[in-house]
C-alpha positions in Angstrom: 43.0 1.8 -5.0 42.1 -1.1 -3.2 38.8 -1.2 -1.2 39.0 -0.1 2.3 38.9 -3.2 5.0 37.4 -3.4 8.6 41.0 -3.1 10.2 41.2 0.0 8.7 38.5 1.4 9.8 39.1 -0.5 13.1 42.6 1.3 13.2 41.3 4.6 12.6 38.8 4.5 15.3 41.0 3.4 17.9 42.0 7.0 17.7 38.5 8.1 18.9 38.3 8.6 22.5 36.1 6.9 24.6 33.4 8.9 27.3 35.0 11.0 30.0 38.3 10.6 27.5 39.0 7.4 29.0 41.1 4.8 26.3 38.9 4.5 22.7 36.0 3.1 21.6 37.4 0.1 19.9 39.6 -0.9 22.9 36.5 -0.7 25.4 34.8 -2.8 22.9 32.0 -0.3 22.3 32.4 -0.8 18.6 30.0 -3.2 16.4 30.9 -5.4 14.2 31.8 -3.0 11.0 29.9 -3.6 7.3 31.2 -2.0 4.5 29.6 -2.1 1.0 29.5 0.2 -1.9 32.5 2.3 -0.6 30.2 2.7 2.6 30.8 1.8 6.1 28.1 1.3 8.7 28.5 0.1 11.9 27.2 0.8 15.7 28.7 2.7 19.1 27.3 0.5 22.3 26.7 3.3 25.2 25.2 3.4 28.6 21.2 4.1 28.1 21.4 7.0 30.2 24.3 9.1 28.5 22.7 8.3 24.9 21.8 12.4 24.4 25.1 13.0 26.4 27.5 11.2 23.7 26.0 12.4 20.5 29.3 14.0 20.1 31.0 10.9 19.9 29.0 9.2 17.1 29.5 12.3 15.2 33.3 12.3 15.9 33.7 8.6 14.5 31.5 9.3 11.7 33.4 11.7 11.0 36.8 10.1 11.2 35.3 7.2 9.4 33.9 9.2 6.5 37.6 11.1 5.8 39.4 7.8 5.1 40.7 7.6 1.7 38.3 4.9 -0.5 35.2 5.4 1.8 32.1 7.8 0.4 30.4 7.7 3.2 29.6 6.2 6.5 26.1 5.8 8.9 27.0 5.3 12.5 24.3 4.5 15.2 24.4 4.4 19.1 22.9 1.6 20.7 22.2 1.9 24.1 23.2 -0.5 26.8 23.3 -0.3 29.9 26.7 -2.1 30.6 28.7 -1.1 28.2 30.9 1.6 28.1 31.5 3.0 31.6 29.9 1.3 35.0 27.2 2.4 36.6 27.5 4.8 39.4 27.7 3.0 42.7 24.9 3.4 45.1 24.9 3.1 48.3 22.2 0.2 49.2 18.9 1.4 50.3 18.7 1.9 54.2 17.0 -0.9 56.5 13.7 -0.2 57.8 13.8 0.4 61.1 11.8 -1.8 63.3 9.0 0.0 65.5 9.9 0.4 69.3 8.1 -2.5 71.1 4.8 -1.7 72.3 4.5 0.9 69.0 3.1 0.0 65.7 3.7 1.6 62.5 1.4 4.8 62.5 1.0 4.0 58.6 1.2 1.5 56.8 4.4 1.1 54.2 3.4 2.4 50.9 2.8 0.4 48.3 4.1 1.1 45.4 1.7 1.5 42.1 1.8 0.4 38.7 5.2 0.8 36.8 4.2 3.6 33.7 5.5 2.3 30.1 8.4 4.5 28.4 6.5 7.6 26.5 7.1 6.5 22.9 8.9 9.0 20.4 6.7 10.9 17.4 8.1 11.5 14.4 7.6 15.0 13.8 5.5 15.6 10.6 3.7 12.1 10.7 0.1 11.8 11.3 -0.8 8.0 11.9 1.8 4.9 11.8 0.5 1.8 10.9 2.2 -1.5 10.9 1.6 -4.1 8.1 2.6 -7.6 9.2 2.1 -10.9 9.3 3.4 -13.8 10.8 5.2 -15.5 7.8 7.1 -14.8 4.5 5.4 -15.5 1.2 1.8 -14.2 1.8 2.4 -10.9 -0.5 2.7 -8.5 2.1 5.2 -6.0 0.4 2.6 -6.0 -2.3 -0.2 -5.4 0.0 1.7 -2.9 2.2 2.8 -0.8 -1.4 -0.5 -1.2 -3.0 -2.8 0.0 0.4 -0.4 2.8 0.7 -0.9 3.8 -2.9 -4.7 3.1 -2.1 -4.5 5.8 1.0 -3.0 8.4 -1.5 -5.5 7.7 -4.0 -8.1 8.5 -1.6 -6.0 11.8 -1.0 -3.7 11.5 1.6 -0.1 12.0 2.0 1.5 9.3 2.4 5.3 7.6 3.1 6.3 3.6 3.8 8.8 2.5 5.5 10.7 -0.8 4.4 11.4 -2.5 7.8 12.7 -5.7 6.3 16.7 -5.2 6.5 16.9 -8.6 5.3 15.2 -8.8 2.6 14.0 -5.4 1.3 11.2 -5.0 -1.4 9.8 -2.0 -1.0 13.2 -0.6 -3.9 12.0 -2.5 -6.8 8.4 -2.4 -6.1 8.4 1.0 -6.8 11.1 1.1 -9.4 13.2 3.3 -7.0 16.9 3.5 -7.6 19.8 5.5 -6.9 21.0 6.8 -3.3 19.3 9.2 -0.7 20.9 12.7 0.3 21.4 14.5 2.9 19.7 17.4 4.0 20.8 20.8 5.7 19.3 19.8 8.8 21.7 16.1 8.7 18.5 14.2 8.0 18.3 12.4 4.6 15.8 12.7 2.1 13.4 10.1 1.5 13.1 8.3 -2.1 9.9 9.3 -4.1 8.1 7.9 -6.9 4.6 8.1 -7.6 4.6 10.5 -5.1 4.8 8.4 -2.3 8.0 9.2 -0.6 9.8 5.7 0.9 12.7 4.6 3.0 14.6 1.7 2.6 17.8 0.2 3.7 17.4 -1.2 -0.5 18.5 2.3 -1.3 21.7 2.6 1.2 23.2 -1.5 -0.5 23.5 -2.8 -3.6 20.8 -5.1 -4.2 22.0 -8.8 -3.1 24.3 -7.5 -0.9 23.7 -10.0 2.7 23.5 -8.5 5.4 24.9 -10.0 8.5 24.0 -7.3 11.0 23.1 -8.3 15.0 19.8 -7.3 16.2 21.1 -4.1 17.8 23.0 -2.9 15.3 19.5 -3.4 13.0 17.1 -1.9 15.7 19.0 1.0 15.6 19.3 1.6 12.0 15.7 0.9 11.7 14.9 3.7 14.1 17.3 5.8 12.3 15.8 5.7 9.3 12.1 6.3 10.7 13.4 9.4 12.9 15.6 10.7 11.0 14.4 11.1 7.6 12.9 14.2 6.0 9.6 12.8 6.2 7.6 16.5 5.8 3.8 16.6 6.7 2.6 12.9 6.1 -1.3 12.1 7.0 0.1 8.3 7.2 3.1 6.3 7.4 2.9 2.5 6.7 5.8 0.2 8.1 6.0 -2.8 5.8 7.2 -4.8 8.7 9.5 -7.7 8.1 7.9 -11.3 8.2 7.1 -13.0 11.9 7.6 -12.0 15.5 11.0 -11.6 16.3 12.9 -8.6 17.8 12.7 -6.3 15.6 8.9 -6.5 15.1 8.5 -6.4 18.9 11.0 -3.4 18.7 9.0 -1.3 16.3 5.9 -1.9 18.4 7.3 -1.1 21.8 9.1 1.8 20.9 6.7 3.5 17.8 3.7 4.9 18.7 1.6 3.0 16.4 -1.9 3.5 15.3 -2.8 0.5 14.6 -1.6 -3.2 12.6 -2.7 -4.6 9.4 -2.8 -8.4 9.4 -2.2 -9.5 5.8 -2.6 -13.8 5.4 -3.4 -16.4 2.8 -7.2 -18.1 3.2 -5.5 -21.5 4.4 -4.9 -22.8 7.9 -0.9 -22.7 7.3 -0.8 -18.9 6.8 -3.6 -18.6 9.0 -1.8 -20.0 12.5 1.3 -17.4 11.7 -1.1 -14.5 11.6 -2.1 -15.3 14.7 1.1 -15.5 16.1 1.6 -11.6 14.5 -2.1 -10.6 16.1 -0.6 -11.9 19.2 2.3 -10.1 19.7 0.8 -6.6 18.9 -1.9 -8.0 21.5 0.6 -8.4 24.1 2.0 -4.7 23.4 -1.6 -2.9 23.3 -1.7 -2.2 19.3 -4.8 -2.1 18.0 -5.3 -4.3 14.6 -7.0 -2.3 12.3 -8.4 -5.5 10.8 -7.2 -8.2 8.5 -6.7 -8.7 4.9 -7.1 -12.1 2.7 -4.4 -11.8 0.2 -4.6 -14.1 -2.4 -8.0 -14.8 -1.8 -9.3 -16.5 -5.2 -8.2 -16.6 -8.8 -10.0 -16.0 -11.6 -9.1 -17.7 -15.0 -8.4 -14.8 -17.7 -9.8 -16.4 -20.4 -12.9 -17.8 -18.8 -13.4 -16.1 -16.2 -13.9 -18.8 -13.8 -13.0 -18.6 -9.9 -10.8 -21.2 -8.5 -10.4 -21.3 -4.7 -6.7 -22.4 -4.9 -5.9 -22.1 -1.3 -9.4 -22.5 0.1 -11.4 -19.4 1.1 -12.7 -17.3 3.7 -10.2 -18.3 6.4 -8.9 -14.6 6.4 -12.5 -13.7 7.4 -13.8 -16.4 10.1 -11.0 -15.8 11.8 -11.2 -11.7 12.3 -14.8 -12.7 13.4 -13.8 -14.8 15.6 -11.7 -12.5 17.6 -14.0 -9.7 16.8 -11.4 -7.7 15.0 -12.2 -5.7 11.4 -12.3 -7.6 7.8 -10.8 -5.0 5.7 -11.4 -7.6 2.2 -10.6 -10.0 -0.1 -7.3 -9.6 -2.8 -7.5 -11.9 -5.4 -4.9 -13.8 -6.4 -4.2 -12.5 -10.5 -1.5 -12.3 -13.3 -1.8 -8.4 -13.4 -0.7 -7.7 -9.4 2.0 -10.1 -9.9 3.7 -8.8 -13.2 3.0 -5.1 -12.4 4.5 -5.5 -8.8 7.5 -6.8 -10.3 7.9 -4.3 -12.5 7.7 -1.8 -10.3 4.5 -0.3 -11.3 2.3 -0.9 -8.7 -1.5 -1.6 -10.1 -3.0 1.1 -7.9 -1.4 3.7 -10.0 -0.8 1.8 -13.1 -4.1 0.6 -14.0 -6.2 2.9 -11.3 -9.3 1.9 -13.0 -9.0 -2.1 -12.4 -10.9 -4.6 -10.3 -7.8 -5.2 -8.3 -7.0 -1.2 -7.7 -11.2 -0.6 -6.3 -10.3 -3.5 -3.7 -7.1 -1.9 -2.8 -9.0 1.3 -2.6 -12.1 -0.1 -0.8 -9.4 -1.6 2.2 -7.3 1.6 2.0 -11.0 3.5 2.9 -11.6 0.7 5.5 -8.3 1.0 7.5 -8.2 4.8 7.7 -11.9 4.8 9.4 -10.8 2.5 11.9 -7.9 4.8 12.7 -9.8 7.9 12.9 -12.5 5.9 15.1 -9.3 5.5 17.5 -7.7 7.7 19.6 -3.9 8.1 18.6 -1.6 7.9 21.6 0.3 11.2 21.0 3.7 10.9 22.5 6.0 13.6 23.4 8.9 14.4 20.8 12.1 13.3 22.2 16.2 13.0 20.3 16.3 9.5 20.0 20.3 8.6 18.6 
């Protein structure tokens, strides 16, 4: 049988009513542009913000529907929320005209003023001790490897532990841990995370084939990042590292309005290249009141194998001038060697694979760092809310 096409699946939800039974989703344009690969279909339902909870119903119904067709094993359907889209507002009538004092009379009080508008709780996820972000503001620094390695490095120094793959794009975190196959469902409709070296990951790696492009909007990859933070099996975790995608675009700024993280992790190269990106990353979590942890100096040195002689290929110390400059932690120095390389792209991170290395202590050492300067922070505990 042929694969199954998005006017098919178009066709079949145009049988899905829309809220309040009015037409269907596709016709009120509520439906996202549809990606199918592997047999599986993803795609988004655009609702008004304020009937999110409300219309639950409704994604499940064109899941549903979606799922049944002939030639399609499965299908992950997200509501974005919008407040246009859908149905219209409620009209309101406008707000009444002060009335103007009696002459001779003054105001007996003054008119309030209003006070400063309170941020949006942010949403837990239930389970999850601390979230930290590891980021920077450019690709090509090793910050996969950092992120897999440090969170290795926190179970080493006997935590529990889970990452997080936030790069849609271009997602590492799969063959960096030499994790294959498909997630599955559990009895509760969450899905399972992936587990190897008993560090338990989510990735959008594991729901495509591997090359696959994806050509998702931002919406439609807000949501299924979100989705695959809250609702995955996560269990009791001391710590959950995001391996954020590279630079400041919307969906980093996403994940740091609407997470409740503990902290970032700046990971940058020693030169002035690298170094202006990260602080376009310390900057943005700035301007959203994250706390950075500190900073790490990937590929700080190299040291010859046979000789043992350092070479400061990209210069050195950058990484560390510029935390004390802004008066931010130094978490340390990762050299730049053959053995992180090859074993990260075999998927056998050196943490675990050679725990009693050079390169494993420093990963250690930073992992022992970061976690003191989260428990030397208050976490902003945030009430647990249904977030679709």
């Amino acid at each position: 049988m042929s694969d199954v096409t998005k006017e098919q699946v178009l066709a079949v939800l145009a049988k899905v009513r829309g809220p309040d039974l009015e037409g269907d989703i596709v016709s009120r344009g509520m439906v996202s542009d549809v990606f199918i690969s592997d047999k599986k279909v993803y795609f988004s339902i655009t609702v008004p913000a304020d009937r999110a909870t409300e219309l639950e119903p409704l994604r499940m119904a064109a899941e549903r529907t979606v799922a049944a067709m002939q030639g399609v094993n499965g299908a992950l359907v997200t509501l974005t929320a919008d407040r246009r889209a859908g149905t219209a507002p409620a009209k309101t009538a406008p707000p009444p005209k002060p009335q103007e004092p009696a002459a001779g009379h003054a105001h007996p009080h003054p008119p309030a003023t209003p006070g400063p508008r309170q941020p949006a709780p942010k949403a837990g996820v239930p389970g999850v001790g601390a979230i930290i972000a590891v980021a920077s503001g450019k690709g090509g620094v090793g910050k996969s490897t950092t992120a897999v390695n440090l969170a290795l490095g926190f179970q080493a120094n006997g935590l529990k532990v889970g990452i997080l793959d936030a790069d849609i794009y271009g997602p590492s975190i799969p063959r960096l841990l030499n994790i294959s196959g498909k997630p599955q469902q559990l009895e509760d409709r969450k899905i399972a995370p992936m587990e190897n070296y008993g560090l338990k990951a989510m990735s959008i790696g594991f729901l495509v084939e591997e090359g696959t492009a994806m050509i998702w909007r931002g919406p439609m990859i807000q949501s299924a990042l979100l989705q695959m933070l809250r609702e995955v099996g996560w269990g009791e975790l001391d710590i959950l590292v995001i391996d954020m995608p590279p630079g400041t675009g919307d969906v980093q700024l996403t994940l740091a309005q609407q997470v409740p993280l503990a902290g970032a992790v700046i990971v940058s190269t020693p030169q002035d290249l690298a170094l202006i990106d990260a602080r376009k990353a310390i900057a943005m979590f700035g301007k959203v009141e994250i706390p950075i942890l500190g900073i790490i100096e990937n590929m700080s040195y190299f040291l010859a194998p046979d000789t043992g002689t350092r070479y400061d290929i990209f210069g050195h110390g950058g990484a560390k001038s510029e935390a004390e400059r802004i008066g931010v932690p130094f978490l340390g120095e990762i050299p730049l060697t053959m053995d992180i390389r090859e074993r990260s792209d075999a998927g056998t991170p050196v943490v675990v694979s050679d725990p009693d290395s050079a390169s494993a202590a420093v990963y250690r050492e930073i992992a022992s760092k970061a976690w003191a300067e989260i428990k030397g922070k208050p976490l902003r505990n945030a009430p647990a809310i249904v977030f679709e």
